[in-house]
Structures are given as C-alpha cells and as structure tokens.
C-alpha positions in Angstrom: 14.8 -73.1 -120.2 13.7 -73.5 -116.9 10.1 -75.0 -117.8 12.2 -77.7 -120.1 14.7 -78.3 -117.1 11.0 -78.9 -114.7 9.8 -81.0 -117.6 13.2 -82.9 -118.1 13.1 -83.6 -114.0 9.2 -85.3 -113.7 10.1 -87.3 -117.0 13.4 -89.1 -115.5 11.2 -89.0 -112.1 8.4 -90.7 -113.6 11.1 -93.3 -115.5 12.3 -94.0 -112.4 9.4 -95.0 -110.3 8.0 -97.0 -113.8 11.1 -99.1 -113.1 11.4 -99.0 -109.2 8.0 -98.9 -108.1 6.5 -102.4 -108.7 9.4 -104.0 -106.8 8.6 -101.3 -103.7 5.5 -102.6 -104.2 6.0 -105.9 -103.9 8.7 -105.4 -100.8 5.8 -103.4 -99.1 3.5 -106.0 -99.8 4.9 -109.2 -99.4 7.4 -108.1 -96.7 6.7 -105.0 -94.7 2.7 -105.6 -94.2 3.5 -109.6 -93.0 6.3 -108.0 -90.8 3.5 -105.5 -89.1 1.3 -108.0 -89.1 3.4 -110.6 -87.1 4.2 -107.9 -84.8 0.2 -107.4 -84.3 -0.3 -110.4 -84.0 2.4 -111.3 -81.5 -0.1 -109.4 -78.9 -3.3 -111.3 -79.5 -4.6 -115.3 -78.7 -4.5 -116.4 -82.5 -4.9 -120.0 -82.5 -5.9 -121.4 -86.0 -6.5 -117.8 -87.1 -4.4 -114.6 -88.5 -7.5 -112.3 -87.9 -7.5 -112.2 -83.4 -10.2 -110.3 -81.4 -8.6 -111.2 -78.0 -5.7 -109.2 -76.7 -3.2 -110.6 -74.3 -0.3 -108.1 -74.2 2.7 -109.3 -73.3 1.6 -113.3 -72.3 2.8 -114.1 -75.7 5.9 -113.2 -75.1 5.9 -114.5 -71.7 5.1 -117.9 -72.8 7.6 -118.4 -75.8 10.3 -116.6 -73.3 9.6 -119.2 -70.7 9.2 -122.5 -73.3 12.5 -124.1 -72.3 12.2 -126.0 -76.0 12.6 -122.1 -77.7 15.6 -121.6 -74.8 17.2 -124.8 -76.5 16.4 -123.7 -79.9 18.8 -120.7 -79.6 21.4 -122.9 -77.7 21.0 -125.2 -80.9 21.9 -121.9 -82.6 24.7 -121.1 -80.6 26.5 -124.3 -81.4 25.6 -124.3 -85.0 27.2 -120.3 -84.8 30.4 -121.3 -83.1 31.1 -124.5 -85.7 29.7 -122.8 -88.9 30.9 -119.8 -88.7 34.8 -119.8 -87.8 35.2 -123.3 -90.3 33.6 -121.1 -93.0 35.4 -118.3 -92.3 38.9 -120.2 -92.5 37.6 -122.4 -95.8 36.9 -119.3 -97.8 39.4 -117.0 -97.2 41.6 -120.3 -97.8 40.5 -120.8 -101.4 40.4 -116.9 -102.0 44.0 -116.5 -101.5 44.9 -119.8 -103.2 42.8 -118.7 -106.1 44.1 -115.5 -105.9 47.5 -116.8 -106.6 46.6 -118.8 -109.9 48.2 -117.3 -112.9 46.2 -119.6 -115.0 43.0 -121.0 -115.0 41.8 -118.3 -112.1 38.1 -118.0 -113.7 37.6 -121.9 -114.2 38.4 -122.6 -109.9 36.3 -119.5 -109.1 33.3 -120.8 -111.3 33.9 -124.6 -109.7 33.9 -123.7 -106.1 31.1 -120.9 -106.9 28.9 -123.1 -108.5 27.5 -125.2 -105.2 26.3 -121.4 -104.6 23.6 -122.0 -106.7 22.2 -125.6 -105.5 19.5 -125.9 -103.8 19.6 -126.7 -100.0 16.8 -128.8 -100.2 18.7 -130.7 -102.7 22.0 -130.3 -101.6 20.6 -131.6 -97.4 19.2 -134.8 -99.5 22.0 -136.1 -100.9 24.3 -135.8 -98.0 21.3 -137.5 -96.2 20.2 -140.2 -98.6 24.0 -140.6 -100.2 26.9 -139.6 -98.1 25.8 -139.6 -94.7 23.2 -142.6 -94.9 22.5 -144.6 -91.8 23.0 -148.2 -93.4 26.3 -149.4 -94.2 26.2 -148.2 -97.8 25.7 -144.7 -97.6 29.5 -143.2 -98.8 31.0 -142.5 -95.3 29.7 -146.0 -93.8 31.4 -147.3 -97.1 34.8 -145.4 -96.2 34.6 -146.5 -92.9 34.2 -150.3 -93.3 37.8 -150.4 -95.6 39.2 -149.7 -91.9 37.1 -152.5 -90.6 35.1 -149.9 -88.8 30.9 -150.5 -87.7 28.1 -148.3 -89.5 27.0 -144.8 -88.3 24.0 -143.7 -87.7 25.3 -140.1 -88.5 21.4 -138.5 -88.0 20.1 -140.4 -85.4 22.9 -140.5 -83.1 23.4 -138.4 -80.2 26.1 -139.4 -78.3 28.1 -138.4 -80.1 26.1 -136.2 -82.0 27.7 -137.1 -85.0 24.3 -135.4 -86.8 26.7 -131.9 -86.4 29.2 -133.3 -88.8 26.4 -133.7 -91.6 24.3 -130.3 -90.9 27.5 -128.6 -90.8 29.5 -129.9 -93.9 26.3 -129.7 -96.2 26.1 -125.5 -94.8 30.0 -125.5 -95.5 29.9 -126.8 -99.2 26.9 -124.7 -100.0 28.2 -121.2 -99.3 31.9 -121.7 -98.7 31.9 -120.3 -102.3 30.0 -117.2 -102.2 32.2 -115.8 -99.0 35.0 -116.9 -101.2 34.4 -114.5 -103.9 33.6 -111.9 -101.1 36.9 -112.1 -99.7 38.5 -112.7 -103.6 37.6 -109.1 -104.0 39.1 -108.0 -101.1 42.3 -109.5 -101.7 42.3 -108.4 -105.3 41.7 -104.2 -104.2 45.1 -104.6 -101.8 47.6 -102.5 -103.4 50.8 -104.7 -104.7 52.8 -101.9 -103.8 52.4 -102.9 -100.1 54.1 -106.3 -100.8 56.6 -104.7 -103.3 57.5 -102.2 -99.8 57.0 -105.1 -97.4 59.7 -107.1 -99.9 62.4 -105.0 -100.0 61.6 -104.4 -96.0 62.6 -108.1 -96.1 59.6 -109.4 -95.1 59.1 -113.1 -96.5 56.4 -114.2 -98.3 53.9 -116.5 -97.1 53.0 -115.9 -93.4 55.0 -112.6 -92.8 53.0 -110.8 -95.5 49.9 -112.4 -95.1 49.7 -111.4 -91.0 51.2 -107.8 -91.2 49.9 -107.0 -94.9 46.8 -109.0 -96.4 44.9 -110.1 -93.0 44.8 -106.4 -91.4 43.9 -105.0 -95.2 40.8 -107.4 -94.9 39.3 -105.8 -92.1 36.3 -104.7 -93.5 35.6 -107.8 -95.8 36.1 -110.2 -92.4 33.8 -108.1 -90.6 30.9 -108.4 -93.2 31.9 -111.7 -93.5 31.2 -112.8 -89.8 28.2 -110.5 -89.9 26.7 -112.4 -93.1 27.7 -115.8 -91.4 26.1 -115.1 -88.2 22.7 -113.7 -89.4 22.5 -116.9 -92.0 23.0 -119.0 -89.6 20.1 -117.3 -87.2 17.7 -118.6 -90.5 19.2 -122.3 -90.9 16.1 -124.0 -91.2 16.1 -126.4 -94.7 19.1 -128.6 -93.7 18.3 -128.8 -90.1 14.7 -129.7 -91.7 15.7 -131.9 -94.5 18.6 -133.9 -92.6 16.9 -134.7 -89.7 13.1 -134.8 -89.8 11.3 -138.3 -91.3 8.0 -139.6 -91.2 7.7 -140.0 -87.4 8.3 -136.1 -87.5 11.4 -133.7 -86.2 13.5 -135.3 -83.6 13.9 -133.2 -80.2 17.2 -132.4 -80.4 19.1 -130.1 -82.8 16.3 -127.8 -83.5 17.4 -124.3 -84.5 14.7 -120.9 -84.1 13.1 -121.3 -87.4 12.0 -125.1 -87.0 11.0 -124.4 -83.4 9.1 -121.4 -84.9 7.4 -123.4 -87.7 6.2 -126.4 -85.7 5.0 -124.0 -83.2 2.9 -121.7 -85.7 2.0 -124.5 -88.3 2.4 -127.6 -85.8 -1.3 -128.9 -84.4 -2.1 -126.4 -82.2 -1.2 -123.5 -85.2 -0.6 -120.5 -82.8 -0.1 -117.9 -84.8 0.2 -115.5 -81.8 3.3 -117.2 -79.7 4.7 -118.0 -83.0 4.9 -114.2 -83.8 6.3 -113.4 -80.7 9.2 -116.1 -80.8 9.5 -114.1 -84.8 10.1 -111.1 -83.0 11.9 -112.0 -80.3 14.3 -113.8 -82.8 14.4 -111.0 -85.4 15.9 -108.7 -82.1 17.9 -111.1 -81.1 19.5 -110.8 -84.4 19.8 -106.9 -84.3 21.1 -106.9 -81.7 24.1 -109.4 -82.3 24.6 -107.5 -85.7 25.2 -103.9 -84.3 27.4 -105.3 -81.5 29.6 -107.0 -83.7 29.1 -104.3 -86.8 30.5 -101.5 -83.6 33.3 -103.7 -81.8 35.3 -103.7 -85.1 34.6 -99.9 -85.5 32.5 -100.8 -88.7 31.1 -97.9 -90.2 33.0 -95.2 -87.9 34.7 -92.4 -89.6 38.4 -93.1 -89.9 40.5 -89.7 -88.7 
C-alpha cells in the first residue's frame, strides 16, 4: 500500500511539472535571466553591446540619477498618476454599481464596456490621434468645436495648454476603464444583501446613505488593489505616450514618461545599454517601493483580530 501511495505521488508529481514546467521555463528564460542580466549590466560601460568588459560601479546610476530629462520623466509620471488614476478609479466603480443595478440585460453592458479591454493600444492611441483628436480642423473634436464657432486644436502639439493630457489620458481611460469595472463588479456582487436589508429597516435611504456607510467601506480591499493596479500600469505607460505624440521628426521633449525616456536612451543613437539598465532598475524600485507603501497604509494583507 505504501509503495502504490509512493508510486501514486511521483506520477501526479511528474503530471504536474509535464504541465507546469515549460511555462517556468519560459518565465526563467525570457524573464528572470533578462532581469539578471539588466541588473549586470546596470554596472558596466555597455555602449552598442549587451556583453561589457569594463566595470563602472555605481557611475551608471550616478549619471541616469543626475540626467534632469529621467528627473522629468518621473514628473511626467507623476502627473499622468494623479489624472489617470483617481478619473479611473471614479469611472469604474461608476459603471460597476450602475451595472450592478440592471435587472436586465446585466451581461450585454458588462461585455460592451469590457470589450475596449481587449483593443490594442497601439490601435486604440491611433485613432484618437488620426480621428478624434486630429490637429486639422477635421479630426472629430475640431469638428465639435467649430459648430460653437470655435478655432482648431492642435491637441498633440500644444503645450500651453497642454491640451496633449486630455488625449493620452482619455485613450488610457477608455482602454481599461472596463477591466477595473469588472474588478470592482465582483466586489459589489460578494456584499451581503442582508447588510442593506439591516441598514433599511435602520432607516437608512438608499442611494448615498448606503452606498457611504455600507458598499464603499465593504470595498476596501477591491479599492486598494485597484489603486495598486492603477498606479504600477501607469509606471509602464509607454504605447500611447509613444503612439500619440511621437512623428517623423521623432518624440517631442515634453510628456515623456520612464519607459520612453528608457527606450530612446538604450535603443536611441548612442544605444547604452548600461545607463539604460540602471534607469530599469532604478524605476522597477521605484515601483516597489510605492506598492508596499500603499499595499501597508490601508493595512492590506494584515491579519484582521
């Protein structure tokens, strides 16, 4: 019995890794090695090479530190954070409790404000920029704008005001409004309805008395993964910022977030590999760093007495 029950165990272990193990290879592969690698490489002069012989410590870091273009690239962050994440934030919990409340027709709204989930931000950055948003005075919004008599925008290639904020951050909004939406959908759906049924006879209106005292604090822990989510995707915003605002003369020298800073800086002309892996690092701490401090100052993951 005991030899079948050894037998029984190294079949369902070799099952499992036949099933697991090519996909932990692949994540070694194609993610931890390149994320060693960059880390290696962060301490050596790589200019137009991945393989360095000359080690320079910490000058990497030095350098990217002190590159007041990398200093505006996370300020570019910081503004893209405070509009992107509060206006998704409000959007999908919005349609999550107004789809909530459907009695009919509750999978066809999730599906339609789902489904610009699945489009492409490439695509999604090009038609805001080459139909909506266009420059000339037929591009939708100009369009809009001149039945009020009012002149053409230059929505991506003005600066004051940047008006380029309103078309990065709409395209972001309509692209994953929907997935946070289903996110905080589940939530609302695993709140008891015997808390409204109590907070009812309490005499507590629906609306905004039940929604502030009973469905909001019951969220807790879906808005905290939320704004975690919403924070750390907005750290890698890189194919709208890309897409919206670079043309053939190149990427203009405002509005450029980490990853586009990162990418001219490691495939620009002067390819260095080694002050682009240190900016990689720095940025990947960064982002640790912001997610345990907001994952702790809600108390997210604490045991609850």
């Amino acid at each position: 019995m005991a030899a079948y029950g050894a037998v029984r165990r190294r079949r369902q272990a070799l099952w499992f890794w036949a099933f697991t193990g090519p996909f932990v290879l692949g994540l070694v592969l194609f993610t931890y090695v390149p994320l060693g690698w960059s880390v290696w490489l962060s301490f050596f002069d790589a200019h137009n090479t991945v393989s360095p012989t000359r080690f320079t410590g910490l000058d990497n870091y030095r350098q990217v530190l002190g590159d007041p273009a990398f200093r505006s690239a996370l300020g570019t962050f910081a503004v893209f954070t405070a509009f992107i994440v509060p206006a998704t934030y409000v959007l999908s919990l919005g349609l999550a409790l107004a789809v909530g409340r459907l009695r009919r027709a509750q999978a066809f709204f999730r599906s339609v404000f789902f489904l610009p989930t699945a489009c492409s931000y490439v695509v999604a950055s090009l038609v805001w920029k080459m139909s909506l948003f266009n420059g000339v005075r037929f591009g939708l919004a100009n369009t809009v704008l001149g039945w009020f008599g009012a002149e053409p925008v230059a929505w991506l290639s003005a600066t004051d005001p940047p008006w380029y904020w309103l078309v990065v951050v709409t395209v972001r909004l309509w692209l994953q409004a929907g997935f946070y939406m289903v996110l905080f959908l589940a939530g609302v759906q695993r709140i008891p309805p015997q808390l409204y049924e109590a907070a009812a006879v309490d005499g507590a209106r629906p609306g905004w008395q039940t929604f502030r005292h009973i469905t909001f604090p019951a969220l807790r822990a879906t808005s905290v993964a939320v704004v975690l989510l919403l924070v750390v995707n907005a750290f890698q915003a890189f194919d709208e910022f890309y897409n919206l605002l670079s043309d053939a003369r190149g990427y203009p020298p405002y509005a450029r977030p980490p990853l586009v800073y990162l990418y001219y800086t490691a495939l620009g002309q002067g390819q260095d590999f080694g002050v682009g892996s240190a900016g990689a690092v720095v940025l990947a701490l960064v982002i640790a760093v912001v997610t345990v401090v907001q994952a702790r100052l809600p108390g997210l993951g604490r045991r609850e007495d």
